[in-house]
Biopython code that builds the backbone (N, CA, C, O; Angstrom):
import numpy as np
from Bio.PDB.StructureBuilder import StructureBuilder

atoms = [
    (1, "UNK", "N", (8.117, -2.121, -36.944)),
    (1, "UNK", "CA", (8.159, -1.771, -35.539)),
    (1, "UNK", "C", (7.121, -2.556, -34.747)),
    (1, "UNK", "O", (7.488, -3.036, -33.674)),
    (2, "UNK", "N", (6.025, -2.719, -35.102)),
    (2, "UNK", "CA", (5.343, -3.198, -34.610)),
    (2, "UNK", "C", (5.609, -4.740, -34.158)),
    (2, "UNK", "O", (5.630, -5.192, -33.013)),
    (3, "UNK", "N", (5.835, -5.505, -35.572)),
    (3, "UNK", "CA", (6.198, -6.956, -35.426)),
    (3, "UNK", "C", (7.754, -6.607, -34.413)),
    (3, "UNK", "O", (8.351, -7.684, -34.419)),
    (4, "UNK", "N", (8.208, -6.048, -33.968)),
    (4, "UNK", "CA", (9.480, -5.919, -32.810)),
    (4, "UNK", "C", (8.745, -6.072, -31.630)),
    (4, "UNK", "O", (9.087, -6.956, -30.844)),
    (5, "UNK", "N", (7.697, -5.283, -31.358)),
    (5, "UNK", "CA", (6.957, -5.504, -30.250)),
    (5, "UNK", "C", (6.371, -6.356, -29.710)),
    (5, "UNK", "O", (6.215, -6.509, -28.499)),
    (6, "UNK", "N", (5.952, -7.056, -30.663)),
    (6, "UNK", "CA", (5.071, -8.427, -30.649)),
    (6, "UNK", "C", (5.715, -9.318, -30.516)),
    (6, "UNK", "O", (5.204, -10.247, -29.891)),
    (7, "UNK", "N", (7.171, -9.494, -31.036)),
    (7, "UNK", "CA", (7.945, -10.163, -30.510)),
    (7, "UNK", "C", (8.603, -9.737, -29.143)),
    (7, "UNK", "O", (8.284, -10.658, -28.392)),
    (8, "UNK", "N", (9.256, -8.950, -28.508)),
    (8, "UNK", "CA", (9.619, -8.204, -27.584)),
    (8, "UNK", "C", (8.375, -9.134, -26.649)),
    (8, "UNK", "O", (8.617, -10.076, -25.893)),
    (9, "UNK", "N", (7.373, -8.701, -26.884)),
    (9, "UNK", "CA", (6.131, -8.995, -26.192)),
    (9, "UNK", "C", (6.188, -10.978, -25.312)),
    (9, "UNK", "O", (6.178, -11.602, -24.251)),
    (10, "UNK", "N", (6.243, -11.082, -26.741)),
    (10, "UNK", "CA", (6.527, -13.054, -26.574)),
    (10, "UNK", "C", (7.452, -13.198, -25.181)),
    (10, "UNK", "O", (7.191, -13.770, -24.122)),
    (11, "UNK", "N", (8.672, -12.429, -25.621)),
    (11, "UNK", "CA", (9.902, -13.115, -25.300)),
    (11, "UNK", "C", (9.425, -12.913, -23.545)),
    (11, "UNK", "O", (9.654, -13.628, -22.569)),
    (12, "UNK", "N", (8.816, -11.856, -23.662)),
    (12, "UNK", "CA", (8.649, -11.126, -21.807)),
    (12, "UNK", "C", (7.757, -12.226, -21.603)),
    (12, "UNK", "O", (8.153, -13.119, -20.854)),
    (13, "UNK", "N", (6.629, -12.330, -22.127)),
    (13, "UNK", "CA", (5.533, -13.403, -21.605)),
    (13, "UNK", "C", (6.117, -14.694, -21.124)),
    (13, "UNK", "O", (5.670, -15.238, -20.115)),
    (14, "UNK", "N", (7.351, -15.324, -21.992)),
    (14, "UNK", "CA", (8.018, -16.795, -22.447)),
    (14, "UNK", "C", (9.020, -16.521, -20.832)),
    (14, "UNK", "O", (9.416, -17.431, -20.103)),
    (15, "UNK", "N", (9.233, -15.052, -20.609)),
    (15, "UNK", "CA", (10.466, -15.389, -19.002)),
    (15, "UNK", "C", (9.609, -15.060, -17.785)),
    (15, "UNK", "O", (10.096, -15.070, -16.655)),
    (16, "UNK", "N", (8.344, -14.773, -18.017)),
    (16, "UNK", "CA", (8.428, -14.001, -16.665)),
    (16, "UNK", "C", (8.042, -15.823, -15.724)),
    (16, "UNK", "O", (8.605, -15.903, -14.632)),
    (17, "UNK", "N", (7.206, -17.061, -16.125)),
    (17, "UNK", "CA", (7.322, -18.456, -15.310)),
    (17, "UNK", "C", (8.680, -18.478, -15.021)),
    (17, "UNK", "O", (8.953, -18.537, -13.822)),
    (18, "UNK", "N", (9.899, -18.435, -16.064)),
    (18, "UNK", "CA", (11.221, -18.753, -15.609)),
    (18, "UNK", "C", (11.724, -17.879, -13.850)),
    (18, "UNK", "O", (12.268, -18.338, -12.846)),
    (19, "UNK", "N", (11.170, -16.390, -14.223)),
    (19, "UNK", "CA", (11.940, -15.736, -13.282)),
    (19, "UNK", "C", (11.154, -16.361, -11.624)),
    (19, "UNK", "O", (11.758, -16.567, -10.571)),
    (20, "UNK", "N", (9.812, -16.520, -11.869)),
    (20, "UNK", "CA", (8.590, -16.715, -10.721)),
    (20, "UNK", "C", (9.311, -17.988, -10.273)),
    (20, "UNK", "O", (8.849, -18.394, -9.206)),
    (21, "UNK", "N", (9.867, -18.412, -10.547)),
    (21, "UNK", "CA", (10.173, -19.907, -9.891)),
    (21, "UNK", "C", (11.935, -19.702, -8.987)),
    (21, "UNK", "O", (12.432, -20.129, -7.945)),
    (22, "UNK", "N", (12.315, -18.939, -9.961)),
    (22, "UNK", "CA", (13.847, -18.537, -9.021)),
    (22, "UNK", "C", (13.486, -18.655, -6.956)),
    (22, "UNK", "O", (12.758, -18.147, -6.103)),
    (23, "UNK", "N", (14.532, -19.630, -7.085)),
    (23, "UNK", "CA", (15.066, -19.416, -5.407)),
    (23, "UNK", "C", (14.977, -18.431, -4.439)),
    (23, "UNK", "O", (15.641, -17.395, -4.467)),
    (24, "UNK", "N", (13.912, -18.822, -3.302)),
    (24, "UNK", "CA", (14.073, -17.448, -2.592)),
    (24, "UNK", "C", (15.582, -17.581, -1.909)),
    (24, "UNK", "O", (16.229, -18.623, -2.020)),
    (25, "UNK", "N", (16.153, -16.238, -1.079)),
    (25, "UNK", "CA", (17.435, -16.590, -0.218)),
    (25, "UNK", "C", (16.877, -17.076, 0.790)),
    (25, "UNK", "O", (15.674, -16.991, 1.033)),
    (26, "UNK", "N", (17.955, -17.791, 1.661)),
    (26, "UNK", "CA", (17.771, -18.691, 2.858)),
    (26, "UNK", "C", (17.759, -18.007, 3.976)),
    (26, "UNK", "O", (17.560, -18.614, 5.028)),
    (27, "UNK", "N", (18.009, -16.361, 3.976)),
    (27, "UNK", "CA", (17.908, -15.556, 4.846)),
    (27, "UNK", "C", (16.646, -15.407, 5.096)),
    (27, "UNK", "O", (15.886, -15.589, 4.145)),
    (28, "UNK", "N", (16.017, -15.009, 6.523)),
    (28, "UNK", "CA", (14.575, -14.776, 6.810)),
    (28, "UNK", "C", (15.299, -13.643, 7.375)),
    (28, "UNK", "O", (16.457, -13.814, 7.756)),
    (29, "UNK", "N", (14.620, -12.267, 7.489)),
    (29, "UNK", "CA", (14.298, -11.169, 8.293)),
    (29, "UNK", "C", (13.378, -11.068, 9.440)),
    (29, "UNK", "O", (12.319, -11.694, 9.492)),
    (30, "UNK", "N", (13.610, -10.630, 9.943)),
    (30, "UNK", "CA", (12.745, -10.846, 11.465)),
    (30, "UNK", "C", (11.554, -9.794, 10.937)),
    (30, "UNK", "O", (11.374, -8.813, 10.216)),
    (31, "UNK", "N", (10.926, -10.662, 11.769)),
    (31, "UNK", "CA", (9.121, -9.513, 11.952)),
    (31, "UNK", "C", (9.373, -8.341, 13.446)),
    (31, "UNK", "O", (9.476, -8.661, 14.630)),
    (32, "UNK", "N", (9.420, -6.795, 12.755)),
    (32, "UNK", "CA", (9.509, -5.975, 13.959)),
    (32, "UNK", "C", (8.113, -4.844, 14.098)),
    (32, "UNK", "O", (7.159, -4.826, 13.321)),
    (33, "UNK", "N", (8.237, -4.264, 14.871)),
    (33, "UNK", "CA", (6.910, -3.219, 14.802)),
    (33, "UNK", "C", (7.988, -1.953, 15.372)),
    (33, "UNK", "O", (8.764, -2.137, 16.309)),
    (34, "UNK", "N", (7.904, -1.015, 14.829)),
    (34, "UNK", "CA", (8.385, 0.331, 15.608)),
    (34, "UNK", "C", (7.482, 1.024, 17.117)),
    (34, "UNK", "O", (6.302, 1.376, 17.103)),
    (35, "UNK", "N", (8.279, 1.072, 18.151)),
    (35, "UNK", "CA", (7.832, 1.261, 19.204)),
    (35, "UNK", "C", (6.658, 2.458, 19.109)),
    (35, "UNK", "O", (5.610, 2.446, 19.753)),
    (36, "UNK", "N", (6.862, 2.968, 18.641)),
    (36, "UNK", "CA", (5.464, 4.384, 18.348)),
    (36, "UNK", "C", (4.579, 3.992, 17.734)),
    (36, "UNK", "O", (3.623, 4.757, 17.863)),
    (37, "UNK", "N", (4.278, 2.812, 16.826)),
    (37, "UNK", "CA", (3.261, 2.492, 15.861)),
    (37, "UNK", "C", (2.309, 2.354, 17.056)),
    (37, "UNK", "O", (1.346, 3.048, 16.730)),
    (38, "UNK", "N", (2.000, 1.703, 18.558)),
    (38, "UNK", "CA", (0.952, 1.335, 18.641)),
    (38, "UNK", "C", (0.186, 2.692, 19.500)),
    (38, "UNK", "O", (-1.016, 2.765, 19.754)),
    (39, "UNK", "N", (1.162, 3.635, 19.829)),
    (39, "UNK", "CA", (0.391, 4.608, 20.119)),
    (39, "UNK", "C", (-0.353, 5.932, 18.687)),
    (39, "UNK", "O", (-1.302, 6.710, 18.588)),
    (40, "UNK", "N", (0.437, 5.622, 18.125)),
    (40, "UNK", "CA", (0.130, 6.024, 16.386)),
    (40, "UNK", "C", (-1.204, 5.323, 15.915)),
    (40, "UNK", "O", (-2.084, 6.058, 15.466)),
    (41, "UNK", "N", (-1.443, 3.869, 15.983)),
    (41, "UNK", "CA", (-2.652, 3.347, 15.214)),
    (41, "UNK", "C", (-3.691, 3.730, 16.157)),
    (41, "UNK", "O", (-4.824, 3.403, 15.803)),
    (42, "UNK", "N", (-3.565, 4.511, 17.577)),
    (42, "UNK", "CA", (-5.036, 5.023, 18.219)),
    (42, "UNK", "C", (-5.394, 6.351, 17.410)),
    (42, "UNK", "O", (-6.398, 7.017, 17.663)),
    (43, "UNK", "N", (-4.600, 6.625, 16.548)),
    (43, "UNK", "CA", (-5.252, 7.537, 16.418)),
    (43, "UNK", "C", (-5.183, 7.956, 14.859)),
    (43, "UNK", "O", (-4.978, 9.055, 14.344)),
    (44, "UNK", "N", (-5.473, 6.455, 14.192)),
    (44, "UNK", "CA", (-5.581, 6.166, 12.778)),
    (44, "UNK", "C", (-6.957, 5.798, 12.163)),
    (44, "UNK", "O", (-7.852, 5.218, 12.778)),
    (45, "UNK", "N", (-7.014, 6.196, 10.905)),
    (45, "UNK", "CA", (-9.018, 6.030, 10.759)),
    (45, "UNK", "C", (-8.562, 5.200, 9.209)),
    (45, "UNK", "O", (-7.815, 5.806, 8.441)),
    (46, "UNK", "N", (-9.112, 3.683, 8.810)),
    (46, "UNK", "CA", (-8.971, 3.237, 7.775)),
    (46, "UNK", "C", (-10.051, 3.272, 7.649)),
    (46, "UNK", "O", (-10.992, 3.321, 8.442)),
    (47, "UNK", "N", (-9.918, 3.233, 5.991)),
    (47, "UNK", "CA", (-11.022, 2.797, 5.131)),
    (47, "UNK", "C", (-12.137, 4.539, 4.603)),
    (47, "UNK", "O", (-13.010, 4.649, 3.743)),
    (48, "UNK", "N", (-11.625, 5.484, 5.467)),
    (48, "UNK", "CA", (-12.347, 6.585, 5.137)),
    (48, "UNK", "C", (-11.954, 7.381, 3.538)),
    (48, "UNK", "O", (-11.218, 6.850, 2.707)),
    (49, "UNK", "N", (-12.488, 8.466, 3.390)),
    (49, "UNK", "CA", (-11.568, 9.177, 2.511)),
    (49, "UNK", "C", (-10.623, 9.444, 1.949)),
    (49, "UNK", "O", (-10.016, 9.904, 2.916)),
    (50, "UNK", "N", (-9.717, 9.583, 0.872)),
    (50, "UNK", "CA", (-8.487, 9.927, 0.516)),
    (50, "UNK", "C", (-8.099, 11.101, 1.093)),
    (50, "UNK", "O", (-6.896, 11.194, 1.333)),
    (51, "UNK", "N", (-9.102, 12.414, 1.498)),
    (51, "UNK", "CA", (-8.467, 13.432, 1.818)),
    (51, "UNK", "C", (-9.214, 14.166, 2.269)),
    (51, "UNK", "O", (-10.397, 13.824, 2.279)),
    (52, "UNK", "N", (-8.883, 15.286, 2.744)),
    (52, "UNK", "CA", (-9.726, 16.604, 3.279)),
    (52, "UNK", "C", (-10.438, 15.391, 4.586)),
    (52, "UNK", "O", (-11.574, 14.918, 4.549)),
    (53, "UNK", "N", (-9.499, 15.151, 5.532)),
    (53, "UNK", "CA", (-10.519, 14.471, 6.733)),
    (53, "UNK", "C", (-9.642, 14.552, 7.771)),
    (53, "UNK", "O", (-8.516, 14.057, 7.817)),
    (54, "UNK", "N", (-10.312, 15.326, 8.771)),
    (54, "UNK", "CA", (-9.935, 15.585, 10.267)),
    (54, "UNK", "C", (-10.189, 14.707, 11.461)),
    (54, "UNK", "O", (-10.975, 13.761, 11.415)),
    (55, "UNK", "N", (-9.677, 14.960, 12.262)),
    (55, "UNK", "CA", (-10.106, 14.008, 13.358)),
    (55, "UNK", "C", (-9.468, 14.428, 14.525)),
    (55, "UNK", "O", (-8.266, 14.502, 14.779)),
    (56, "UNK", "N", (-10.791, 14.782, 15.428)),
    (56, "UNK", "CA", (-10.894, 15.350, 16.652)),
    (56, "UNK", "C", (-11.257, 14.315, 17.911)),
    (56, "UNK", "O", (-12.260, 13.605, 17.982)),
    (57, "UNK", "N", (-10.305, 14.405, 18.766)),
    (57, "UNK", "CA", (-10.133, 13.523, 19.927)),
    (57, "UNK", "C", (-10.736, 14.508, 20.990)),
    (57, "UNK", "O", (-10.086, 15.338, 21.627)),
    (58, "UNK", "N", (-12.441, 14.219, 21.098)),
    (58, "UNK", "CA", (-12.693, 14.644, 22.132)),
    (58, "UNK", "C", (-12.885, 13.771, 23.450)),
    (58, "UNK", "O", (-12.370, 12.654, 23.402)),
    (59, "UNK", "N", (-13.645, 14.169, 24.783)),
    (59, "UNK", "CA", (-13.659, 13.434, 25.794)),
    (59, "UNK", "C", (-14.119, 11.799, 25.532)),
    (59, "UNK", "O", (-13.397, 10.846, 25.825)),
    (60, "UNK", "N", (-15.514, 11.686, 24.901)),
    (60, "UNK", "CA", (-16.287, 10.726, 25.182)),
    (60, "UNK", "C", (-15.987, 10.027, 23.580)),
    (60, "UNK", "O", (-16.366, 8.907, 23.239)),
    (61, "UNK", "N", (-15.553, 10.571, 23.101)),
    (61, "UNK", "CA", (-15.124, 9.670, 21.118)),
    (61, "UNK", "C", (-14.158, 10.645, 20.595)),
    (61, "UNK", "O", (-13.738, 11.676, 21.120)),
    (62, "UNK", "N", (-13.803, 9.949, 19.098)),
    (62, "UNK", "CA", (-13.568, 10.620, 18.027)),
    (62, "UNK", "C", (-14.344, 11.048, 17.497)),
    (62, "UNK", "O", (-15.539, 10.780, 17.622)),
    (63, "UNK", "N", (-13.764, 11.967, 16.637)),
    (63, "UNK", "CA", (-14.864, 12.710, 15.522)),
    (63, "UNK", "C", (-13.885, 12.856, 14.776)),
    (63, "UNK", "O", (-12.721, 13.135, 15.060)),
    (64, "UNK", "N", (-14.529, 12.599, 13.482)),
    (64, "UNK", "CA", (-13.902, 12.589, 11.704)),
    (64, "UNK", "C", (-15.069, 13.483, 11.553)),
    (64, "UNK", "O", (-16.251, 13.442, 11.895)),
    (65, "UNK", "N", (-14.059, 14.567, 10.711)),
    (65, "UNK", "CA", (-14.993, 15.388, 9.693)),
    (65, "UNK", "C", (-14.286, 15.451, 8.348)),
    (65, "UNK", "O", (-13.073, 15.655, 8.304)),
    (66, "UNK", "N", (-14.812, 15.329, 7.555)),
    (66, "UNK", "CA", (-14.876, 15.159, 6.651)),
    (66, "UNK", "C", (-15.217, 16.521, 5.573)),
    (66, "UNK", "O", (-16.360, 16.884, 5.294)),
    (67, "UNK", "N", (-14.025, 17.124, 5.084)),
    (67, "UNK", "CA", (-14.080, 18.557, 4.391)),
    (67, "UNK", "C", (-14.399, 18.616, 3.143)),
    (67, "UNK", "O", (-13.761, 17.943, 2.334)),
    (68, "UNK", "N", (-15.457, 19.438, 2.734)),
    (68, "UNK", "CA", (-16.003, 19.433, 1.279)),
    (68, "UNK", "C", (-15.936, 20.786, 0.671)),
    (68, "UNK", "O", (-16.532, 21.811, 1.005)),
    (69, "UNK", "N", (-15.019, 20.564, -0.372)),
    (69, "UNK", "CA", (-14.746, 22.080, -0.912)),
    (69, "UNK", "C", (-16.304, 22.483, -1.748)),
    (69, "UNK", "O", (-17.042, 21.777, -2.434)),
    (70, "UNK", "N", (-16.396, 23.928, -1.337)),
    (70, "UNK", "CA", (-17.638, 24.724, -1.660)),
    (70, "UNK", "C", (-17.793, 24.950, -3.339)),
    (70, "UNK", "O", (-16.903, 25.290, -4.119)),
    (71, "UNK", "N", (-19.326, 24.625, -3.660)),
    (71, "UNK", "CA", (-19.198, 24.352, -5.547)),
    (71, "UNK", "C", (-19.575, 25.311, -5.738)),
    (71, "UNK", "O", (-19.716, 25.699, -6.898)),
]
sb = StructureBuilder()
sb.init_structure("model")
sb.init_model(0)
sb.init_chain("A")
sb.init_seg("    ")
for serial, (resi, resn, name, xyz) in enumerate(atoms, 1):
    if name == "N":
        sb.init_residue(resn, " ", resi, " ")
    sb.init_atom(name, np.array(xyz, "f"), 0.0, 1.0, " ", f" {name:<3s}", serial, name[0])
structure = sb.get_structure()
């Protein structure tokens, strides 16, 4: 079983240059933005936390808080 794998293994290593070189199509897709995204990214926060994070739109800024479950 093992020597199956190791071969198995080869054969994937030996196609994946073949497949990387295949033809892109001659079709291009257009570049669009959805009309709501740019009122959506005012009120997007990158790069913070994965989770537990709020964000309050007051007068003069934002505020991110940031929730920490109690140990």
């Amino acid at each position: 079983m093992r020597t199956l794998s190791r071969v198995a293994g080869l054969l994937l290593t030996a196609a994946l240059p073949l497949a990387a070189a295949a033809a892109l199509p001659a079709e291009q897709t257009p570049v669009s933005i959805n009309p709501e995204f740019p009122e959506h990214a005012k009120y997007s926060a990158v790069g913070g936390p994965l989770g537990n994070l709020a964000m309050i739109e007051a007068p003069e800024q934002i505020i991110l808080h940031r929730w920490r479950p109690i140990t």
